[in-house]
Each structure stands twice: as C-alpha cells, then as structure tokens.
C-alpha positions, 0 to 999 in steps of 0.5 A: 744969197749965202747958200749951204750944202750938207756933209752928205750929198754922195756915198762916202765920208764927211772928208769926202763930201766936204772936199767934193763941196768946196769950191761949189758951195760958200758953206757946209752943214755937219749932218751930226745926226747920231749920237754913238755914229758921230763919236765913233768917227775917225781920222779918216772921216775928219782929217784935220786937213779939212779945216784949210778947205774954203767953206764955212761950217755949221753943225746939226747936232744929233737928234737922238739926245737924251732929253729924257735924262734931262737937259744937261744931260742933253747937253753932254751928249751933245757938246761930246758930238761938237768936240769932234768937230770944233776944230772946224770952228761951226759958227752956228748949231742947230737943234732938235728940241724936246718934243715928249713933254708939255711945253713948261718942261721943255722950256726948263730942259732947253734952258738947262742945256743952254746953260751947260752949252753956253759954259763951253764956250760952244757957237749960237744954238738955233731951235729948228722947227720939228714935227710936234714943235712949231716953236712957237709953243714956246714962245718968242720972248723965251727964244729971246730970253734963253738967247735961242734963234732959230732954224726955219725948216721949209720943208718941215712948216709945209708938210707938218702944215705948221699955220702958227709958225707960218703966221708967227714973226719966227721967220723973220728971225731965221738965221738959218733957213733949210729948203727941201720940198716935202712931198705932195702927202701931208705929215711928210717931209720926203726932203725931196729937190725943190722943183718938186713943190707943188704949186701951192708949197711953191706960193707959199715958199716964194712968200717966205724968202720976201720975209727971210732976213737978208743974212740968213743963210739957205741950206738945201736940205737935199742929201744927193748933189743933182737935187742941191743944184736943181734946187739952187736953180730954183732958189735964185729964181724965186729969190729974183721974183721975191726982190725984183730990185735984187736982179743982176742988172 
C-alpha cells in the first residue's frame, strides 16, 4: 500500500512539514488550496532544497479557481499555483471541478481547462469527488475521453452520502484515494483520523479497498500527525482483512 501524507500535518511551513515527512511516509500531498496563499509563498516556504528529500510529490490545486471566468480561465490560475512548485516534479494533480453550473457547462469548462493544462506540459489531473459533484454526473466516457482520472475521497462519498458514486465503476479507476473519516453527522466531512468511523462508515470503507486498484496510492486526508498514524493503523488492518492473501507471512 503506497501511502501519502499532506504538507500539513504540524504548525509551520510546507518546507517543514515536508523534512518532518520524509522518511515517515513514501509520498507528499501539496495542500495548494489557496490561490493568492500559494502565490505568495516564499524561499523559505519552498526552498529549492526540498527536491533532494526522499518523497514523491503530487499536488492539490487551489480550490478557490475562477471557474466563473471560464476554464481557461481556471487554468491559468491554476498552472500560476503549479509553477511554484513544478520543481518538485508532482506526478499527479487533484481538482475541485465546477459545481455552480449544470453539468453540460461544467463539461465544457473541464475540457477548456484540460485543454490549457495539457499544452503546459502539466502531470495527469485527477477529478476529486466533491460536495454537489459525485462525478458521475459527468459522466465515465467524458472522464475517459478528456483523459481525466479520478481522485476517490472517502471521506467525501460517506459523509455527502454519495449512493451513485458508490455504485458506479469510478472506484475502480482511482489512482489516488484520500481517507479521513467524516463524522457521525450527515453533510459533513470533519476530516477526522479513521478509527473514528462509525461502524457502518467502517463496512463500507473496508468494501471500497477490496475494490481500490492495487496502484493507487492512499492519502490520509488528516491535517495533525497523531491522527495520520492512527489512521495508518487502521488502513494496514483493513487493508490484511480486505486481502487476506496479502498478510505478511
């Protein structure tokens, strides 16, 4: 199991984080989540030193994109975002897709932005499923077409109660899968460790990893370290009881 921490896990900057990180976990989430932050992030939040530690990268982009201009428009912001932190070779990067226009729309602002983002030369983008996108509203053969994948957000699909996502192939195509347990409360993602899901989260969380292909990669979506290790715990447990075969001899 190829397991993933973010670049926030304890007070400071992305430069701290990512030392404290390598070595304890094989991969780094970039929590680019602001748009003017991230752009005003100096040396001493990205050295350029950072790209000699041991850890592979992959980048979250902001959430907070201009979608309302278009995607182009999106893009821009976003590829602005990537470039201060290209260095570090991501090899893949997450997105928020548009969730304030019917679907045909944010198909067209999707494509728009895979467009600009594929001309820069710019890693895979992986759709995440967000609150008022499932994705599958948008369709696998528009996924496949736009050469989209996809993020799976467990914590997301339980605690928006996402049914048709859970009952849809988009699993199965995850390359990148972030965990956190939502809370006991629906329409809530409290991105809390994952000894905290309740019981029937739990079953429905264990189902998902016998489903999850063998090379995706697992992010604790947890933003202390006491809560990424609890949560490691708990992920290498159910991962032994989801492939019984799979157990250290």
């Amino acid at each position: 199991m190829k397991l993933a921490a973010p670049s926030l896990v304890l007070p400071g900057t992305v430069a701290e984080n990512a030392r404290f990180l390598a070595g304890r976990v094989e991969e780094a989430g970039l929590c680019c989540f602001e748009t003017a932050g991230c752009l005003a992030y100096t040396e001493a939040d990205l050295p350029r030193d950072l790209a000699a530690l041991p850890l592979r990268w992959h980048v979250h982009l902001p959430v907070d994109l201009p979608w309302g201009e278009g995607g182009e428009a999106a893009a821009a912001a976003a590829l602005a975002v990537f470039g201060r932190v290209a260095y570090l070779s991501p090899r893949l990067a997450v997105l928020h897709p548009p969730t304030d226009c019917p679907a045909d729309a944010a198909r067209e602002a999707l494509a728009a932005f895979g467009r600009r983002w594929r001309r820069e030369a710019a890693p895979p983008l992986l759709l995440e499923n967000i609150p008022g996108c499932q994705l599958t509203e948008l369709g696998a053969a528009f996924l496949e077409g736009e050469g989209l994948g996809v993020c799976l957000d467990v914590g997301h699909l339980l605690g928006y109660a996402q049914a048709e996502l859970l009952a849809s192939g988009l699993p199965e195509r995850a390359r990148l899968v972030h965990w956190s347990a939502p809370g006991p409360h629906p329409g809530k993602d409290r991105h809390l460790p994952l000894p905290a899901l309740t019981g029937g989260q739990g079953a429905v969380a264990r189902a998902l990893l016998r489903r999850i292909s063998p090379g995706a990669a697992h992010l604790v979506e947890v933003f202390d370290w006491p809560g990424v290790e609890a949560s490691r715990r708990w992920l290498v447990a159910a991962r032994a009881q989801a492939h019984p075969a799979a157990r250290p001899a």
